[in-house]
C-alpha positions as CSV (number, residue, x, y, z in Angstrom):
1,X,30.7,113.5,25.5
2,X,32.3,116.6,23.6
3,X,29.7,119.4,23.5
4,X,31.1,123.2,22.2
5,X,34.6,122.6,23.2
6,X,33.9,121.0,26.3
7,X,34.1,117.5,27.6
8,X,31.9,115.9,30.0
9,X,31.9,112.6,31.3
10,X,29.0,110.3,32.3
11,X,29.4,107.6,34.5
12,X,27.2,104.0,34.5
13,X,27.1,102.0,37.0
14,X,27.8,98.5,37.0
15,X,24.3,97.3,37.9
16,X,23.2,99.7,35.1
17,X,25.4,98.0,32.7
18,X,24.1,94.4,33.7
19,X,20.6,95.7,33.4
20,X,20.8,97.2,30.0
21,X,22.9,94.3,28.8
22,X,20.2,92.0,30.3
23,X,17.1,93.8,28.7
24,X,19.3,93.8,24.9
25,X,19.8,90.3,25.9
26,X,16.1,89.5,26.0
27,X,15.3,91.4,23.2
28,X,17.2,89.5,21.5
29,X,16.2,85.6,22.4
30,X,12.4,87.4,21.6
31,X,14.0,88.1,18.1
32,X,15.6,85.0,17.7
33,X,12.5,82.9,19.2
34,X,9.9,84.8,16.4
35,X,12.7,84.0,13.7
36,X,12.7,80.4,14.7
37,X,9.1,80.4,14.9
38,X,8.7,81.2,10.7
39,X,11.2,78.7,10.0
40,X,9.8,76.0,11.5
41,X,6.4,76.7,10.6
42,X,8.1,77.0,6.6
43,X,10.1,74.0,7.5
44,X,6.9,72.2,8.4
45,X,4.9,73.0,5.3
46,X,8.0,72.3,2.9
47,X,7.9,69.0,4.9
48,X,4.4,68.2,4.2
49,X,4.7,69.3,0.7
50,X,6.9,67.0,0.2
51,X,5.5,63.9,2.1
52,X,2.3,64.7,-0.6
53,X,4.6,64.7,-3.6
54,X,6.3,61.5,-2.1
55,X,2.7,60.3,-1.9
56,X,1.7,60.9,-5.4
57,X,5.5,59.7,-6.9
58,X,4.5,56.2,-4.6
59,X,1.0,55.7,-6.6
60,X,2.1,56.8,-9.7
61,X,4.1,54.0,-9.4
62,X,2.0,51.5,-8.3
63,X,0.0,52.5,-11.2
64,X,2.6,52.0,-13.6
65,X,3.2,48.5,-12.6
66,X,-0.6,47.6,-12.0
67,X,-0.7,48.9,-15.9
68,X,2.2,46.4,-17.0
69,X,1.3,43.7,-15.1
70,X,-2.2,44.0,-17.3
71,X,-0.4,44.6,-20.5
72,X,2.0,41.7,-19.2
73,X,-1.0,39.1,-19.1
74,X,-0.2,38.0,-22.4
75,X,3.6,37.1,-21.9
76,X,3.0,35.2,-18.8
77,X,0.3,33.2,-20.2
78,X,2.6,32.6,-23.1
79,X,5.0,31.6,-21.0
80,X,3.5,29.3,-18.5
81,X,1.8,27.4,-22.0
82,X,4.8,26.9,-23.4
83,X,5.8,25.4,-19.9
84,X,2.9,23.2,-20.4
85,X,3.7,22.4,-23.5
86,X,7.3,21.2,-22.7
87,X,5.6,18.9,-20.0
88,X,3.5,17.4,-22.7
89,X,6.5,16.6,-24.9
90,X,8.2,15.2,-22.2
91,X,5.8,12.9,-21.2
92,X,5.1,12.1,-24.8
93,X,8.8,11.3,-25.3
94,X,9.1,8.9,-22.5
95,X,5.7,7.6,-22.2
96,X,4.2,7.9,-25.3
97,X,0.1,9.4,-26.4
98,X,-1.5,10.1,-23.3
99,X,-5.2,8.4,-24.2
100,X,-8.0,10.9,-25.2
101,X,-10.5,8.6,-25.5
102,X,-13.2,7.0,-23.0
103,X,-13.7,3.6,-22.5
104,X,-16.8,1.8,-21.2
105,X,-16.5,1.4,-17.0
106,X,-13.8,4.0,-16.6
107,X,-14.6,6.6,-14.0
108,X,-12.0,9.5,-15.0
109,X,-13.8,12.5,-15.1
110,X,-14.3,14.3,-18.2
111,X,-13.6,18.6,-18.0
112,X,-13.7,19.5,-21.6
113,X,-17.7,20.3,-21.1
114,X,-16.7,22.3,-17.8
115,X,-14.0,24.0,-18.9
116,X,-15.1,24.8,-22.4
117,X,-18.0,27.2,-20.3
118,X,-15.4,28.8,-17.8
119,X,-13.4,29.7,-21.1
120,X,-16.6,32.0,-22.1
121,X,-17.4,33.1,-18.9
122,X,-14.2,34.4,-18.3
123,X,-13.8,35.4,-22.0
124,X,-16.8,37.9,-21.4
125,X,-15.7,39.0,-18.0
126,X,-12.0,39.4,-17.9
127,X,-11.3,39.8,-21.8
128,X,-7.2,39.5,-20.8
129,X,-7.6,36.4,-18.6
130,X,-9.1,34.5,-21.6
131,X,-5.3,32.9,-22.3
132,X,-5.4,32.0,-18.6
133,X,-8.7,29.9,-19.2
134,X,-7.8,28.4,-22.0
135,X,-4.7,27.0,-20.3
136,X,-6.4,25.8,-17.3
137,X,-8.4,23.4,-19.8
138,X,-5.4,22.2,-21.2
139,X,-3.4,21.5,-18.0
140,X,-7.3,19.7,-16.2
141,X,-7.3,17.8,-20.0
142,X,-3.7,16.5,-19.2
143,X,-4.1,15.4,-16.0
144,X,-7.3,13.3,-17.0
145,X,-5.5,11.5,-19.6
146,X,-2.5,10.7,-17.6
147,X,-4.9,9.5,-15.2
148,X,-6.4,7.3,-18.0
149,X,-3.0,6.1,-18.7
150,X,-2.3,5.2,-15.1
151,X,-5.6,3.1,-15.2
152,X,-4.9,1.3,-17.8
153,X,-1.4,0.6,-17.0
154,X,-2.7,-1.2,-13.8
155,X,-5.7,-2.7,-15.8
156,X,-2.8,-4.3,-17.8
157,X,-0.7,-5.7,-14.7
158,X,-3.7,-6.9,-13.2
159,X,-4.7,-8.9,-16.2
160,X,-1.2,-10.8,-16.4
161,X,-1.2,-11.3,-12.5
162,X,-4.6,-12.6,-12.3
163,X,-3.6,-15.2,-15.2
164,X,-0.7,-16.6,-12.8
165,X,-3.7,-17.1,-10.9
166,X,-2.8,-14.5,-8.2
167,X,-4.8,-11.7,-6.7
168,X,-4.4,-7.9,-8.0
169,X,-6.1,-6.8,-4.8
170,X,-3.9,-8.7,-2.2
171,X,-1.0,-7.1,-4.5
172,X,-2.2,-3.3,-4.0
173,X,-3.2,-4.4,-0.4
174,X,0.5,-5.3,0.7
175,X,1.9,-2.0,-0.9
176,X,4.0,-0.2,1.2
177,X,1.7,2.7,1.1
178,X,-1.3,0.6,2.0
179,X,0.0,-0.8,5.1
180,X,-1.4,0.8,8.2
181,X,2.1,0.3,10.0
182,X,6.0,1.0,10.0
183,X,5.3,4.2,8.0
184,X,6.8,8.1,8.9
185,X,8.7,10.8,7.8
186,X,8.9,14.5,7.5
187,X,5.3,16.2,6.6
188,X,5.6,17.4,3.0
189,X,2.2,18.8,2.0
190,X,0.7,18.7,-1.5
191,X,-1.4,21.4,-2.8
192,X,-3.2,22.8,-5.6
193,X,-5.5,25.7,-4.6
194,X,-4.1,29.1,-2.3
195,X,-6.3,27.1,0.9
196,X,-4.0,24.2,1.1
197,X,-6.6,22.0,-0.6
198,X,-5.8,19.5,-4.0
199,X,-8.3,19.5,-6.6
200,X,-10.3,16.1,-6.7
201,X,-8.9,15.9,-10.3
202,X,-5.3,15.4,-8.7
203,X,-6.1,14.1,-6.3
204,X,-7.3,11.3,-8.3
205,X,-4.4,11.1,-10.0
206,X,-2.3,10.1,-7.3
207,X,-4.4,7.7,-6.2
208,X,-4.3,5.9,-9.9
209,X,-0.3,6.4,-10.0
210,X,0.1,4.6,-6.8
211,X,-2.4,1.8,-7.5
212,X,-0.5,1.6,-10.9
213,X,3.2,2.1,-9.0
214,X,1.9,-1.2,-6.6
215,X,0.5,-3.7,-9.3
216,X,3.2,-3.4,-11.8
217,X,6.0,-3.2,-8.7
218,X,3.7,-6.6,-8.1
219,X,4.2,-7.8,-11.2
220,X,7.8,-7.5,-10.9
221,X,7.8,-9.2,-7.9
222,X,6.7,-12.7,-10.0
223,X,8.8,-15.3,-10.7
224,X,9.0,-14.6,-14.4
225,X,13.2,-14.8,-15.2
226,X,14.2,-18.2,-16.0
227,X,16.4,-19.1,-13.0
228,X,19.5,-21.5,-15.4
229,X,20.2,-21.5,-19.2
230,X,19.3,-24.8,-19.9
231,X,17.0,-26.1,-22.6
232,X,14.6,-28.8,-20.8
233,X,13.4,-29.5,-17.2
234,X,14.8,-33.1,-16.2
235,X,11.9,-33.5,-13.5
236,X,8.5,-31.8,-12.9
237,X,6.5,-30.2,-10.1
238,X,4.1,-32.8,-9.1
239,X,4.4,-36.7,-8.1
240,X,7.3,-38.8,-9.4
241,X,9.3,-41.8,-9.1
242,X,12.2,-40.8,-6.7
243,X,15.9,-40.9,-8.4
244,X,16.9,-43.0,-5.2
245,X,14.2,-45.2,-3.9
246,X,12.3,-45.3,-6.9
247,X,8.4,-45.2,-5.0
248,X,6.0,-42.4,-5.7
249,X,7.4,-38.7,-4.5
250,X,6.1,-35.7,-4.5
251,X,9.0,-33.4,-6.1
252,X,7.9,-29.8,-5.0
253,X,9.6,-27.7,-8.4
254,X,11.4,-27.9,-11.4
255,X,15.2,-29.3,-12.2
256,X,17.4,-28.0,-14.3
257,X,20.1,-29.9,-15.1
258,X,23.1,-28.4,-16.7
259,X,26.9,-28.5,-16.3
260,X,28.7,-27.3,-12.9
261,X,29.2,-24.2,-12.4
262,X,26.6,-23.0,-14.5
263,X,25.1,-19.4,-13.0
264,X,22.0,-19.3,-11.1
265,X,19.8,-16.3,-12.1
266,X,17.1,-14.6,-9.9
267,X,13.8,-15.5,-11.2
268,X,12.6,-12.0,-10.0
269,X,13.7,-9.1,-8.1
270,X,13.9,-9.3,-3.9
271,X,15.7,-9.8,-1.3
272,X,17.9,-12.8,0.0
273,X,16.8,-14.1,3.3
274,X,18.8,-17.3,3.4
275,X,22.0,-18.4,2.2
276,X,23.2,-21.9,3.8
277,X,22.4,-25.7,3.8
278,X,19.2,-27.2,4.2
279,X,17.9,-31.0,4.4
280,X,18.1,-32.7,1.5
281,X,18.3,-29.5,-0.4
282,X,22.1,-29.1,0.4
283,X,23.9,-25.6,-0.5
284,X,20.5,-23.4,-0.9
285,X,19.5,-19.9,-1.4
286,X,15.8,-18.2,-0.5
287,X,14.7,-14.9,-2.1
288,X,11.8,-13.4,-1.0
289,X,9.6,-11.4,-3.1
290,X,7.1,-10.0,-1.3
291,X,3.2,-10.7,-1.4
292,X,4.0,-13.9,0.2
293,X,6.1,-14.9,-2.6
294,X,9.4,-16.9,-2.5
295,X,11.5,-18.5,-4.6
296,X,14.2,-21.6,-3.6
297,X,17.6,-22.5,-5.6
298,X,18.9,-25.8,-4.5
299,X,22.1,-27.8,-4.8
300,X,24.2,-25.1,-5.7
301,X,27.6,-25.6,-6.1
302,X,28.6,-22.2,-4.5
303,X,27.5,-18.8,-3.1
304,X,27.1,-15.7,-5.1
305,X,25.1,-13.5,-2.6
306,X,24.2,-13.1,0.8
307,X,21.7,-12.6,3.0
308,X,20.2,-9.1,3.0
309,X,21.2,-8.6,-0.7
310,X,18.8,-6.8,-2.8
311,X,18.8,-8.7,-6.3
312,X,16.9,-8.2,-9.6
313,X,15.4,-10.7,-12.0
314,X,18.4,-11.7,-13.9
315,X,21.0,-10.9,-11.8
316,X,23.7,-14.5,-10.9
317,X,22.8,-15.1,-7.6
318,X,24.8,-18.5,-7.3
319,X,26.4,-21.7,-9.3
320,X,24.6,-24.9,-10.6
321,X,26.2,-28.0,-8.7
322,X,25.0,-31.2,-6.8
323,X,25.3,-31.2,-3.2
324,X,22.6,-32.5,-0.5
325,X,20.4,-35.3,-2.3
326,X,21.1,-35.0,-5.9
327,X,22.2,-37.8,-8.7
328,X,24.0,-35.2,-10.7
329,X,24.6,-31.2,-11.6
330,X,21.4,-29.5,-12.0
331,X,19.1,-26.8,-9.7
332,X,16.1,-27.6,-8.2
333,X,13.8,-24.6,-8.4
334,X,11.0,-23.4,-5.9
335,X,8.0,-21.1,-6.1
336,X,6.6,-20.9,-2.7
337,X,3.3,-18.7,-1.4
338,X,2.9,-18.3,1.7
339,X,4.9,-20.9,2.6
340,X,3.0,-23.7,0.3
341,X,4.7,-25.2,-2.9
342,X,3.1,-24.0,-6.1
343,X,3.9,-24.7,-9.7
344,X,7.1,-22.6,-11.2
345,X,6.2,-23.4,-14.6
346,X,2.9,-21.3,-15.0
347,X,5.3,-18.5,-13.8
348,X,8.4,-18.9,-16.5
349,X,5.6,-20.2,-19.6
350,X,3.4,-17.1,-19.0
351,X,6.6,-14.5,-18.7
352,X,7.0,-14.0,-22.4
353,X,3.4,-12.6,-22.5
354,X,3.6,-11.1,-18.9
355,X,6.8,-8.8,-20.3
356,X,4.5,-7.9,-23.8
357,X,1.8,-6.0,-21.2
């Protein structure tokens, strides 16, 4: 230290520098630490400040869309009616008029009453859903009348099978979907309400699409295609005089007779389960129908399917010829049930009408 023209010197220890350095030292973290302290109580606050503002920017939204949503209603209800009315149109193209009207002994319900009070209840209560209402009566309005049409359809096939003297009932009862066996798959589950339930309305539906679905499929199933183009049968179901002895017979279908070679139609879709020679029959074909129903072509002159094929009515199955015990070139032509001979021609004289149903 210089002091009037003199120097003096002081001397500090080296403890006494490590004390004074440790005491500035601590002053200084106490500095620092009360520093820290404000920020991070200011960081803090900012950071709530602007949790709250993210809070209010997050139901401000939720508002916004809430509020166009409700001014949406009207869109989506247009929308989904012209959805509905493209079904409609649809249906109407390939179907035809749904029926409107109610006939005496159907049991279809009837909504229009129903849904003509929802429409004013929800008129009054939810002024926006009223297009929603209004489209749920048309859509419950639609699916009565297709279920009317569904009825009808299987009113009609049950009609033309009952007047080739079979039953409807045993028809619907051998459906595939009515036998209690030999059925599986994956689960797929229908559903019309949010609970996983269907409306009986639907539900009603299906039940008239598959009882129509199994009579008409039923129907198809009938002999109903004649089985050679020829124009007159040569011999009748029923007794005879046998071509070779000449006593009484009992000839157990129809012949055809017509030149060899001549194709052999299936009288009716099905599936062949026989393709050989059989007694007296010679080369002969069996197609099986279902509902106990079976149809025989008989002295064929050669093989145009085999067994296991999946045929339609129409569709050449074989050739007209005159093996096993025949006089000349002709078919002999079966209608079996259950396993018993019946009459072909009530089958091939009622198809004309059968086809007009």
């Amino acid at each position: 230290m210089r002091s009037q023209g003199h120097v003096h010197f002081i001397r500090i220890s080296s403890r006494t520098q490590m004390v004074a350095a440790g005491a500035a030292g601590a002053l200084a973290t106490v500095w620092l630490g009360s520093m820290g302290a404000v920020a991070i109580e200011r960081l803090s606050a900012s950071s709530q400040e602007a949790e709250l503002l993210s809070r209010e920017a997050r139901v401000a939204r939720a508002e916004d869309r809430v509020e166009n949503y409700r001014d949406g209603i009207d869109e989506v209800a247009s929308d989904l009616a012209r959805r509905q009315k493209f079904i409609e149109q649809m249906v109407e193209a390939h179907i035809g008029d749904l029926p409107r009207d109610t006939k005496a002994g159907e049991t279809v319900s009837n909504s229009d009453a129903e849904a003509k009070r929802t429409i004013e209840k929800v008129s009054a209560a939810v002024p926006e859903a009223s297009e929603l209402a209004h489209l749920e009566a048309r859509q419950l309005a639609f699916v009565e009348n297709l279920t009317r049409y569904a009825d009808r359809r299987a009113e009609s096939a049950s009609a033309a099978i009952r007047k080739l003297g079979l039953n409807p009932k045993t028809m619907v009862a051998n459906a595939p979907a009515s036998r209690a066996s030999a059925r599986g798959g994956p689960l797929i589950k229908l559903a019309t309400r949010a609970d996983g339930s269907v409306d009986p309305r639907f539900q009603r539906l299906g039940v008239s699409l598959a009882r129509m679905d199994a009579l008409e499929n039923g129907l198809a199933s009938i002999p109903q295609v004649k089985p050679a183009s020829v124009a007159y049968v040569s011999s009748s179901y029923g007794y005879r005089s046998d071509p070779f002895t000449g006593g009484a017979a009992f000839h157990a279908g129809l012949d055809f007779p017509g030149p060899l070679g001549s194709p052999i139609y299936a009288a009716a879709k099905g599936k062949v389960t026989f393709v050989g020679r059989r007694h007296g029959y010679g080369n002969c074909i069996e197609v099986r129908h279902g509902n106990g129903l079976m149809t025989r072509y008989a002295h064929l002159s050669r093989f145009k399917s085999k067994v296991g094929d999946k045929v339609e009515a129409g569709s050449t199955i074989a050739l007209m010829g005159s093996t096993g015990r025949s006089t000349g070139s002709h078919l002999h032509f079966e209608v079996r049930l259950n396993g018993k001979p019946v009459n072909p021609r009530p089958f091939l004289e009622a198809s004309a009408h059968v086809q007009k149903q």
